[in-house]
N, CA, C and O atoms as a Tripos MOL2 file, in Angstrom:
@<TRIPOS>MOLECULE
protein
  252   251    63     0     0
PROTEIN
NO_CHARGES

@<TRIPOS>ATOM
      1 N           3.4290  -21.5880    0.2730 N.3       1 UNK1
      2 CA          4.1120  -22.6410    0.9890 C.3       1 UNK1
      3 C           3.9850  -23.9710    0.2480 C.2       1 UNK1
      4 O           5.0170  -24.6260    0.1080 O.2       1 UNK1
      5 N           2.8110  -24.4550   -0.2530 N.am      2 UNK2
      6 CA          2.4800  -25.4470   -0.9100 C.3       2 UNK2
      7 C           3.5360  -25.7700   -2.0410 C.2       2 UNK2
      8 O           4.0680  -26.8760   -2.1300 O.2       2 UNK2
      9 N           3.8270  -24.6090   -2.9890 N.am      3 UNK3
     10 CA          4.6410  -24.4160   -3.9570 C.3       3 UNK3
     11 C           6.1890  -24.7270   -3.4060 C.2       3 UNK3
     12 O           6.6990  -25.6210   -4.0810 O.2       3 UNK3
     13 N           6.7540  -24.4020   -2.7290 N.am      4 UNK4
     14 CA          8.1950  -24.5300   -1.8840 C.3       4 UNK4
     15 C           8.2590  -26.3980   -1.6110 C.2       4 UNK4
     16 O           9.3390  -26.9060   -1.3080 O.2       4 UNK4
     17 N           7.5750  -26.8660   -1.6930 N.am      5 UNK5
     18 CA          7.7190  -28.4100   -1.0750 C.3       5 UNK5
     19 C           8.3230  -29.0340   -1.9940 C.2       5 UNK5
     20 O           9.0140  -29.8810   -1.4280 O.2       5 UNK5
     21 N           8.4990  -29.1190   -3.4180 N.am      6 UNK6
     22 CA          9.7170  -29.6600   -4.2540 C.3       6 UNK6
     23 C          10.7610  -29.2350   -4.0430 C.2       6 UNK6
     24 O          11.7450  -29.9270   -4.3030 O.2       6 UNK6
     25 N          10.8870  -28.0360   -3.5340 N.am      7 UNK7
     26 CA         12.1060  -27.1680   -3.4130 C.3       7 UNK7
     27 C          12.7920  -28.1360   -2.4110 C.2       7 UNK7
     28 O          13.8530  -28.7390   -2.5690 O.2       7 UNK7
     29 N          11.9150  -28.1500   -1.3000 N.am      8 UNK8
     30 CA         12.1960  -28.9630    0.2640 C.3       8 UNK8
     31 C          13.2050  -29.7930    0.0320 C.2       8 UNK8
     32 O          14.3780  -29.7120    0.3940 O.2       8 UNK8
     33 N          12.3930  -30.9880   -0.9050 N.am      9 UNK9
     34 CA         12.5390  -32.5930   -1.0030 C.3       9 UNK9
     35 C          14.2500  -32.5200   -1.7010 C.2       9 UNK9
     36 O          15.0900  -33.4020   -1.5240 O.2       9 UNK9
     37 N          14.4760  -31.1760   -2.5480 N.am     10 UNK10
     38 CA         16.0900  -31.5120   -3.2550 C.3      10 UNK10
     39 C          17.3470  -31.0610   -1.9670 C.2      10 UNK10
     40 O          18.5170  -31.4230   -1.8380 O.2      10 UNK10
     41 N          16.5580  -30.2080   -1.2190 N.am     11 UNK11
     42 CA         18.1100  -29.5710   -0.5870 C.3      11 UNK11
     43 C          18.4250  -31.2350    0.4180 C.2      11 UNK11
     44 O          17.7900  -32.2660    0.6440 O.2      11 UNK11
     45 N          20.0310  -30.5570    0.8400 N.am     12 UNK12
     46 CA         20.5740  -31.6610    1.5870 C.3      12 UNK12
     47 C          20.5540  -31.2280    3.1860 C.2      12 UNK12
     48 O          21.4450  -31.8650    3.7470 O.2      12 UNK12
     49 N          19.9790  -30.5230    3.9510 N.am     13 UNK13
     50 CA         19.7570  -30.0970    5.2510 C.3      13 UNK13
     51 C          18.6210  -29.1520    5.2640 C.2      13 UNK13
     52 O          18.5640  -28.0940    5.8910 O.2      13 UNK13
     53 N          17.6250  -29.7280    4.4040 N.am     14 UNK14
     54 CA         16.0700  -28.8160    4.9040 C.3      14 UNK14
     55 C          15.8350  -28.4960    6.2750 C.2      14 UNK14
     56 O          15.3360  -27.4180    6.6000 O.2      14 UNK14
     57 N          16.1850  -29.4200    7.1410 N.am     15 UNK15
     58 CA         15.3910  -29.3510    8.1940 C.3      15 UNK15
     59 C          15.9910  -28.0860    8.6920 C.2      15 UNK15
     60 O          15.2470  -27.3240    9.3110 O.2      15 UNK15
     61 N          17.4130  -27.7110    8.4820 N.am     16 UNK16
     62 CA         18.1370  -26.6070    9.1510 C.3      16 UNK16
     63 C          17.5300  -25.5610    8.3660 C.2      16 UNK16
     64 O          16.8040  -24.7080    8.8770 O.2      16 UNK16
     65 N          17.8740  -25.6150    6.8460 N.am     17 UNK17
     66 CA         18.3650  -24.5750    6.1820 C.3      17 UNK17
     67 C          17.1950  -24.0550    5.5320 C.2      17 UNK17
     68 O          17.4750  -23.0750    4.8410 O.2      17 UNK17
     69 N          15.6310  -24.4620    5.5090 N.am     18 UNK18
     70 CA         14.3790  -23.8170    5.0930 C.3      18 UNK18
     71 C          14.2070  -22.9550    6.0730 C.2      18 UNK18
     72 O          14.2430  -21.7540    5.8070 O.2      18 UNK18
     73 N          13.9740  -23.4260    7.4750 N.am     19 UNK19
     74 CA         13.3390  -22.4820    8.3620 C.3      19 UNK19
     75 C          14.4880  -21.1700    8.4840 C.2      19 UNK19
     76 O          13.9420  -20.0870    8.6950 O.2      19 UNK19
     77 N          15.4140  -21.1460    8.4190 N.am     20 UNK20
     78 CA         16.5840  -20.0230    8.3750 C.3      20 UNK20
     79 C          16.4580  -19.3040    7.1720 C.2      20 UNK20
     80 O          16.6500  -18.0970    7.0240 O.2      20 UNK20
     81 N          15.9930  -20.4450    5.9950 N.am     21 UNK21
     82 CA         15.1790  -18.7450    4.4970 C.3      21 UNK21
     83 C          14.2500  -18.2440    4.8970 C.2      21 UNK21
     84 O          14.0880  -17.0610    4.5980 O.2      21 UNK21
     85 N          13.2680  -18.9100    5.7220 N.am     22 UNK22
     86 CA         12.3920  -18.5090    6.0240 C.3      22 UNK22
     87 C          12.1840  -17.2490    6.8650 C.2      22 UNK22
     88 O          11.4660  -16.2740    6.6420 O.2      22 UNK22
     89 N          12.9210  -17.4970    7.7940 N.am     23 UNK23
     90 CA         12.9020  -16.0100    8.6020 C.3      23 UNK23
     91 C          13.8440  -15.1510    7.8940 C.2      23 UNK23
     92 O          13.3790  -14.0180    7.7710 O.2      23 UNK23
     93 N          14.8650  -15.2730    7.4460 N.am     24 UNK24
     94 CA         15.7170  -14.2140    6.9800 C.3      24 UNK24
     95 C          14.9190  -13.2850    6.0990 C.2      24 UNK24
     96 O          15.1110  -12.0700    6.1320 O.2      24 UNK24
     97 N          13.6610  -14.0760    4.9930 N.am     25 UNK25
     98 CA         13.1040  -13.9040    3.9920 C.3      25 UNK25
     99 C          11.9770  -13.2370    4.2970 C.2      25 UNK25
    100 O          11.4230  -12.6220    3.3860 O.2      25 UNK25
    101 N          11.3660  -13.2160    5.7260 N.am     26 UNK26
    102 CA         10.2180  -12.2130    6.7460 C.3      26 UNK26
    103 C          11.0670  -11.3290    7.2670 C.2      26 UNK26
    104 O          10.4000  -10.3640    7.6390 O.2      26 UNK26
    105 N          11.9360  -11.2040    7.4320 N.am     27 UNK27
    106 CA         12.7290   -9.9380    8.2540 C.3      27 UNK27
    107 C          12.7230   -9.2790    7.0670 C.2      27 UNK27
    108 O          12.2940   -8.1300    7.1620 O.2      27 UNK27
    109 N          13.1010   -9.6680    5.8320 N.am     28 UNK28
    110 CA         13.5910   -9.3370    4.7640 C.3      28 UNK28
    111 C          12.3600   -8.0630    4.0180 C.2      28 UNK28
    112 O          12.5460   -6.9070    3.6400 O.2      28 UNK28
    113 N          10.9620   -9.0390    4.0520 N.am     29 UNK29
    114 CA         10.1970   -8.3130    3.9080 C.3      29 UNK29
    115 C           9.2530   -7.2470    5.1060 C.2      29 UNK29
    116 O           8.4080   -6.3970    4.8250 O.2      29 UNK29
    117 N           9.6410   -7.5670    6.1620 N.am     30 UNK30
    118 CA          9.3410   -6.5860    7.2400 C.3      30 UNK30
    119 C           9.8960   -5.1470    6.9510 C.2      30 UNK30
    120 O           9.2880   -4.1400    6.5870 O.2      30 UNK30
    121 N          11.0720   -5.3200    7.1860 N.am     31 UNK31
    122 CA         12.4510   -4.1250    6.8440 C.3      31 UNK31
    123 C          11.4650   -3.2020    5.6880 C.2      31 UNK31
    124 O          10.8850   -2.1580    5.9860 O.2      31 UNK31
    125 N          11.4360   -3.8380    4.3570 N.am     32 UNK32
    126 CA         11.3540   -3.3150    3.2170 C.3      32 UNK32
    127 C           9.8780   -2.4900    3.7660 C.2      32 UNK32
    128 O           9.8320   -1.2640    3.8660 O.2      32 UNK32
    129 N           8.6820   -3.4210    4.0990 N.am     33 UNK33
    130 CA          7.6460   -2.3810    4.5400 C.3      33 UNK33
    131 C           7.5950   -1.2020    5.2680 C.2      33 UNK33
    132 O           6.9770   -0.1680    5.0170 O.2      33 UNK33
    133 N           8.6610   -1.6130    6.6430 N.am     34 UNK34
    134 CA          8.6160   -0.2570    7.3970 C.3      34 UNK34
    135 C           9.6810    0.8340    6.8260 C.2      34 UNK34
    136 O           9.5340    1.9820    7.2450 O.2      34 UNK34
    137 N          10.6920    0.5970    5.9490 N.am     35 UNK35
    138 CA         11.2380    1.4510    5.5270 C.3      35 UNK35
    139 C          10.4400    1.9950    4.0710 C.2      35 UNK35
    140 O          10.8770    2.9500    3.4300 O.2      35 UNK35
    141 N           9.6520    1.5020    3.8140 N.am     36 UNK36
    142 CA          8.7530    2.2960    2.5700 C.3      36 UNK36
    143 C           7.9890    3.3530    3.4290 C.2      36 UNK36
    144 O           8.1530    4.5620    3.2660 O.2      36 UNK36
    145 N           7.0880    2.7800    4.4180 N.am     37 UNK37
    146 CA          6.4390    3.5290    4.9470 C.3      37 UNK37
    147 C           7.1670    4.8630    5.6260 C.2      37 UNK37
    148 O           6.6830    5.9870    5.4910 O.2      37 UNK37
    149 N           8.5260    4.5730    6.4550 N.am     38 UNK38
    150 CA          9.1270    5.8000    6.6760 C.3      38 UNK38
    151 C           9.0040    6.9240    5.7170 C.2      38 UNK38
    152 O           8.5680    8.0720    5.8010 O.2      38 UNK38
    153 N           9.5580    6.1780    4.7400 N.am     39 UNK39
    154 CA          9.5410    7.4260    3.2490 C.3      39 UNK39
    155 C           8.6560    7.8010    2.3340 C.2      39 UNK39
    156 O           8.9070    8.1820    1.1900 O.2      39 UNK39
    157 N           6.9490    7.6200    3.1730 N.am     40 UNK40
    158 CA          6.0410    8.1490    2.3530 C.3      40 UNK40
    159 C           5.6190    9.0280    3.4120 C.2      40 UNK40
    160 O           5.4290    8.8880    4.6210 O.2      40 UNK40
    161 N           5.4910   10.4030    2.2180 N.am     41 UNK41
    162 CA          4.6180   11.3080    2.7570 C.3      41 UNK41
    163 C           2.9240   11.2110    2.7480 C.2      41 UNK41
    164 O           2.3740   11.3920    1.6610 O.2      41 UNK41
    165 N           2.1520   10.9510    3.8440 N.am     42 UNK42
    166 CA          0.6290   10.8100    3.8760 C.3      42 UNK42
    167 C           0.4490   11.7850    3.4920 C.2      42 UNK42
    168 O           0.1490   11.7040    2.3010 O.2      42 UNK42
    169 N           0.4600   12.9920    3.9270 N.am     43 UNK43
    170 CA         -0.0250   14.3280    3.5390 C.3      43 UNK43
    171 C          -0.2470   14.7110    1.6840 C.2      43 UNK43
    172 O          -1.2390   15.0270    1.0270 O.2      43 UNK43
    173 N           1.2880   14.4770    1.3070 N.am     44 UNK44
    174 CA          1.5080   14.9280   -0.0480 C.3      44 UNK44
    175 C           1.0410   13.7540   -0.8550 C.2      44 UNK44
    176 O           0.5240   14.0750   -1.9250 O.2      44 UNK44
    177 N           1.1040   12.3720   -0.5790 N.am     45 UNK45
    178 CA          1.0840   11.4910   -1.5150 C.3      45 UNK45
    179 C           0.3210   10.8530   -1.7020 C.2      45 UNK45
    180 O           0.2990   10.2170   -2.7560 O.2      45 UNK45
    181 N          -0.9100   10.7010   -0.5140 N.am     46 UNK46
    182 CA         -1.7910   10.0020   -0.3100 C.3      46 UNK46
    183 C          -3.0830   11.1930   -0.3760 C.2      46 UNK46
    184 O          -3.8400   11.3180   -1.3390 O.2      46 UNK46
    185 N          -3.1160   11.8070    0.5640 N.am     47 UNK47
    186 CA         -4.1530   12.5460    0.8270 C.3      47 UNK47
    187 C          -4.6240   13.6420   -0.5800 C.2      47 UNK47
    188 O          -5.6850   13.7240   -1.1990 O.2      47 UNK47
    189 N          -3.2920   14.4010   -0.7240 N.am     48 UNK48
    190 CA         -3.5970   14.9790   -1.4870 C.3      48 UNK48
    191 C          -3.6850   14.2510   -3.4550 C.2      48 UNK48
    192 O          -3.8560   15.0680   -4.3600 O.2      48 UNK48
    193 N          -3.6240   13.6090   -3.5940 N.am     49 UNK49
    194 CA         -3.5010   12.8890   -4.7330 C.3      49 UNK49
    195 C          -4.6840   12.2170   -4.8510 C.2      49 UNK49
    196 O          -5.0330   11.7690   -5.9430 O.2      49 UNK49
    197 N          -5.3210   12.0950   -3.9020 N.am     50 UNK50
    198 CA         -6.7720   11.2340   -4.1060 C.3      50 UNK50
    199 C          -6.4060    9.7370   -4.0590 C.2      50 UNK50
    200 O          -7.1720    9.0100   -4.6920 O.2      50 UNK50
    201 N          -5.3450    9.1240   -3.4050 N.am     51 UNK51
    202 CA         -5.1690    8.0040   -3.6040 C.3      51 UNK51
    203 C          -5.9160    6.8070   -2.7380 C.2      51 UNK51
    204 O          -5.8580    6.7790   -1.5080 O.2      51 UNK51
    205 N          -6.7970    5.5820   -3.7170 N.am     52 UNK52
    206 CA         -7.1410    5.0260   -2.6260 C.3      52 UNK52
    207 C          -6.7390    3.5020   -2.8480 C.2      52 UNK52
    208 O          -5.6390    3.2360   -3.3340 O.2      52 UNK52
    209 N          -7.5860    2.5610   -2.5090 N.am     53 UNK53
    210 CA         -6.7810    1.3550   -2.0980 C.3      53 UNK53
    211 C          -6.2450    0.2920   -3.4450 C.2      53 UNK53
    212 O          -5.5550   -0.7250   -3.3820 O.2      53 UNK53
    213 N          -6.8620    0.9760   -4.6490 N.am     54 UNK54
    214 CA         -6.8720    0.6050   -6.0350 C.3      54 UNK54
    215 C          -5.4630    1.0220   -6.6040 C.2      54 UNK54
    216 O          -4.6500    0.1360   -6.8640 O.2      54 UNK54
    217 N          -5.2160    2.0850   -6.7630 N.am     55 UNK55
    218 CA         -4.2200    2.7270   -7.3380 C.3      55 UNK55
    219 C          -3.0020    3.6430   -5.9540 C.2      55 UNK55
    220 O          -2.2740    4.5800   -6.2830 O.2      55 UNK55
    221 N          -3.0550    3.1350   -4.6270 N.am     56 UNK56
    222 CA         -1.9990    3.3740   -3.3470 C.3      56 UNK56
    223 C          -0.6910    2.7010   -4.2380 C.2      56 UNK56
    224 O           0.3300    3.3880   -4.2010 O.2      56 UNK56
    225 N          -0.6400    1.8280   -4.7850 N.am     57 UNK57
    226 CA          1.4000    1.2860   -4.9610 C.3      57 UNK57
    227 C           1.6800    2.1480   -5.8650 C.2      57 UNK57
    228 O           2.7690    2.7160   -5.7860 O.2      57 UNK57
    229 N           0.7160    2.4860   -7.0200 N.am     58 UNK58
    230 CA          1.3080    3.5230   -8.0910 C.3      58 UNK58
    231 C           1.6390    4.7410   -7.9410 C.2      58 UNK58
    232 O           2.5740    5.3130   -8.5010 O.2      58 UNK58
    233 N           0.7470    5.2640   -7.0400 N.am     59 UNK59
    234 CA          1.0410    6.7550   -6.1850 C.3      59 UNK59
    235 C           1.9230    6.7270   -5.4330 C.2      59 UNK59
    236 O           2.2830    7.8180   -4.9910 O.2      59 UNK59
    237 N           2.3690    5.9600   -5.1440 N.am     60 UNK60
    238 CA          3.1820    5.8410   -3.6990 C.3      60 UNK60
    239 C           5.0020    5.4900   -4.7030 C.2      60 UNK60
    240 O           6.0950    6.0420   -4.5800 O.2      60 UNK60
    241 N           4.6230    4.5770   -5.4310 N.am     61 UNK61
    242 CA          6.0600    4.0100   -6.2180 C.3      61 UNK61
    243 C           6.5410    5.4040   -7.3290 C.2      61 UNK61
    244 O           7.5800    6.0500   -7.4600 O.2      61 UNK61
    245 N           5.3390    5.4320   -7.9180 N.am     62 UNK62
    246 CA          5.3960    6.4220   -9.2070 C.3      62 UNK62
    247 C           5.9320    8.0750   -8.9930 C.2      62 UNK62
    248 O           6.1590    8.8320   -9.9370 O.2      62 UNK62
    249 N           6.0240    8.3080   -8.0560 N.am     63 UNK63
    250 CA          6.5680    9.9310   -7.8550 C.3      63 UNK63
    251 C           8.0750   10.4530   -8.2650 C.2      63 UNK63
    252 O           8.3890   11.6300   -8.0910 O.2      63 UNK63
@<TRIPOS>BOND
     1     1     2 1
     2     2     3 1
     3     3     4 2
     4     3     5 am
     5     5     6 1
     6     6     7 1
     7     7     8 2
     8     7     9 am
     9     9    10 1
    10    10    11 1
    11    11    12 2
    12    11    13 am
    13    13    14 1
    14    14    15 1
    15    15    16 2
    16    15    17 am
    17    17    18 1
    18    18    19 1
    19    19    20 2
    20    19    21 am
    21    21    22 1
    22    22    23 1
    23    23    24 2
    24    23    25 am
    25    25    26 1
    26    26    27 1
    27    27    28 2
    28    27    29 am
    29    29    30 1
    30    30    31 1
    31    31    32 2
    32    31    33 am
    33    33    34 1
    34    34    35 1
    35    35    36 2
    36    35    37 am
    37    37    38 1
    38    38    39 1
    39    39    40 2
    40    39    41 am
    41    41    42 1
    42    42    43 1
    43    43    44 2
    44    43    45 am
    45    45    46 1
    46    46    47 1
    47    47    48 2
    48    47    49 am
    49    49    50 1
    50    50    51 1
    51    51    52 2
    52    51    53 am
    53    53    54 1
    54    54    55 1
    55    55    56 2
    56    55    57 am
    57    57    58 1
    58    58    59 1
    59    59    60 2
    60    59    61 am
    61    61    62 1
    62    62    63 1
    63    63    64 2
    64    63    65 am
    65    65    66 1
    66    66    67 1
    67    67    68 2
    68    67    69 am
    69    69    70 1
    70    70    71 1
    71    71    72 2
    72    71    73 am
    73    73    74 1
    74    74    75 1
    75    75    76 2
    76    75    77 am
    77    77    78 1
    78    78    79 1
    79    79    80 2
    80    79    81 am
    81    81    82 1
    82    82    83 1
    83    83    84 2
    84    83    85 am
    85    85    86 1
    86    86    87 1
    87    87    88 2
    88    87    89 am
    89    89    90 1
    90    90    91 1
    91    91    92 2
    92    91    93 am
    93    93    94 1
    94    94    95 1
    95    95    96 2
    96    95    97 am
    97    97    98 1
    98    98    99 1
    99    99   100 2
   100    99   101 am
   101   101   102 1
   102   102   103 1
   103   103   104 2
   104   103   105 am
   105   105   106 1
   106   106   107 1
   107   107   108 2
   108   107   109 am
   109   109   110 1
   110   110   111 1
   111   111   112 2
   112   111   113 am
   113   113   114 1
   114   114   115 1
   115   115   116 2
   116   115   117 am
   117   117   118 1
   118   118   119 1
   119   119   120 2
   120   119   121 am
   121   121   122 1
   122   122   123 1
   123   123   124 2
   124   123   125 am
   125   125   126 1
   126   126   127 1
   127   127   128 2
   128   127   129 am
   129   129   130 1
   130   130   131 1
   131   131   132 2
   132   131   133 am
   133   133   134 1
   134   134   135 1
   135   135   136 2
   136   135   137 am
   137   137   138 1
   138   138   139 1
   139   139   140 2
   140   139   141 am
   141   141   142 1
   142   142   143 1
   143   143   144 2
   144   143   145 am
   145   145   146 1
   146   146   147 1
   147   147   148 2
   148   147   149 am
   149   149   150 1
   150   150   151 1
   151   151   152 2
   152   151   153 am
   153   153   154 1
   154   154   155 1
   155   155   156 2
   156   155   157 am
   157   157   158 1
   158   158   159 1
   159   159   160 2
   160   159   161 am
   161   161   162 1
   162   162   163 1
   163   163   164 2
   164   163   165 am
   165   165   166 1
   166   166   167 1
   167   167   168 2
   168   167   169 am
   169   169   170 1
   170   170   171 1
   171   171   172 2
   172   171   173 am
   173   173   174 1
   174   174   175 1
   175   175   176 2
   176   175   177 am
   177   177   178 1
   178   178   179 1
   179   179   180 2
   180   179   181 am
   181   181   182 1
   182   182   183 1
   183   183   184 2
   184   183   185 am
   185   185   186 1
   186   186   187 1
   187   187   188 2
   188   187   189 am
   189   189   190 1
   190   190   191 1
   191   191   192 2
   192   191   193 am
   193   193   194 1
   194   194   195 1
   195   195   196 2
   196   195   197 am
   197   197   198 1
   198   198   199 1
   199   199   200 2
   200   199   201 am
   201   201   202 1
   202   202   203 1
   203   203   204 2
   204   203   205 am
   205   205   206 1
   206   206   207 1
   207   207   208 2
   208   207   209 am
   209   209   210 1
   210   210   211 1
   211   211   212 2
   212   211   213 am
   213   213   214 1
   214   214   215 1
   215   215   216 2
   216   215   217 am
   217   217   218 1
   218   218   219 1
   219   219   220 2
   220   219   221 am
   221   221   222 1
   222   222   223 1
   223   223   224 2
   224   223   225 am
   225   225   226 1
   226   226   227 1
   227   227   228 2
   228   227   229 am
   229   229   230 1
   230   230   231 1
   231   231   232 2
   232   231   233 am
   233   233   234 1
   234   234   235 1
   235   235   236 2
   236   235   237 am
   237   237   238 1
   238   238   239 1
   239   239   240 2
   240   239   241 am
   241   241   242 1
   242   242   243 1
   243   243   244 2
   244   243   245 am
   245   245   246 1
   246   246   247 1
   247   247   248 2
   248   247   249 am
   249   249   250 1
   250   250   251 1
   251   251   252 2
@<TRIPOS>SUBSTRUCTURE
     1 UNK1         2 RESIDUE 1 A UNK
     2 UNK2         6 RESIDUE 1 A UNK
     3 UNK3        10 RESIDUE 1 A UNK
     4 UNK4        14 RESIDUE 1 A UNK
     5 UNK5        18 RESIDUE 1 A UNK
     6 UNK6        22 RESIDUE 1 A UNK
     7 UNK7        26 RESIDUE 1 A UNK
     8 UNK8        30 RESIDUE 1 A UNK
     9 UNK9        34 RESIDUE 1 A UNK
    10 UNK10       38 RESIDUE 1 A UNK
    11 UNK11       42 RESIDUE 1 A UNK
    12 UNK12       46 RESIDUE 1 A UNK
    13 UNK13       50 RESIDUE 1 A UNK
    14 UNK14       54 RESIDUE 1 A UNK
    15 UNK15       58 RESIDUE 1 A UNK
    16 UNK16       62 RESIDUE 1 A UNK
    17 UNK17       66 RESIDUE 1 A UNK
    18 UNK18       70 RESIDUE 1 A UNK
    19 UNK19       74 RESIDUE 1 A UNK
    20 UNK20       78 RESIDUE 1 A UNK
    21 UNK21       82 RESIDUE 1 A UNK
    22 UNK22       86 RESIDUE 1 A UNK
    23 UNK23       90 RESIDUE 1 A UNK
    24 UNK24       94 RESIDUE 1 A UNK
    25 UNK25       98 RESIDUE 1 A UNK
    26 UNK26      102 RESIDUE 1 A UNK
    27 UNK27      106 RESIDUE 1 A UNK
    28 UNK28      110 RESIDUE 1 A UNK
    29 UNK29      114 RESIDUE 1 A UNK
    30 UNK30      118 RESIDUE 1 A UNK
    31 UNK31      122 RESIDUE 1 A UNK
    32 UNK32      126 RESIDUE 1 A UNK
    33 UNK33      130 RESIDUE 1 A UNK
    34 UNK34      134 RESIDUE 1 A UNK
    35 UNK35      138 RESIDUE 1 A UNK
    36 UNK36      142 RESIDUE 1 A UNK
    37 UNK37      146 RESIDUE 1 A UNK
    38 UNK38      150 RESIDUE 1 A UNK
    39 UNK39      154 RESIDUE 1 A UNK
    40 UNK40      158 RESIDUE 1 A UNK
    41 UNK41      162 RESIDUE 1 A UNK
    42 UNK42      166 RESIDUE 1 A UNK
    43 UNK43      170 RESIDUE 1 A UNK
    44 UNK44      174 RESIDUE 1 A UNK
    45 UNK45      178 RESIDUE 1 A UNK
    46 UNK46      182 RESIDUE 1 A UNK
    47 UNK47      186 RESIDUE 1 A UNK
    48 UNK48      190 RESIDUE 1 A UNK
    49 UNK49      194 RESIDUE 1 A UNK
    50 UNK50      198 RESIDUE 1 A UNK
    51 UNK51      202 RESIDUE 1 A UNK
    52 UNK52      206 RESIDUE 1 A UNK
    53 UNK53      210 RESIDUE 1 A UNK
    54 UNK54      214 RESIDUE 1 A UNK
    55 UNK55      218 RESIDUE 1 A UNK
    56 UNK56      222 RESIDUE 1 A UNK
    57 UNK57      226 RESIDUE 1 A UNK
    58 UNK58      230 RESIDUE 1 A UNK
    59 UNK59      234 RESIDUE 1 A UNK
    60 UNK60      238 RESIDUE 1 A UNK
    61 UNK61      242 RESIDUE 1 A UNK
    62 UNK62      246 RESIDUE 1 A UNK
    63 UNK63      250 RESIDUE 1 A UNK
């Protein structure tokens, strides 16, 4: 957030048009989580692979 505040200061209707990236940009990444998770198999991809909290995105992306 800290980083975004130059961004702020150039647009011409921040006050509208940040908080509206803002949520579009959390829905945005909500969506993407629960639809990853739909399409992982725990059984095959996790469990059986030995995957743990180090190497879970590579097992999970890499198949």
């Amino acid at each position: 957030m800290s980083s975004i505040g130059g961004v702020i200061d150039s647009m011409k209707h921040s006050e509208k048009d940040f908080p509206k990236g803002l949520i579009i940009s959390s829905l945005f990444t909500i969506v993407s989580y629960v639809l990853t998770d739909f399409s992982v198999n725990y059984q095959r991809d996790i469990v059986q692979t030995g995957a743990n909290t180090g190497n879970i995105t590579y097992v999970v992306y890499g198949r």
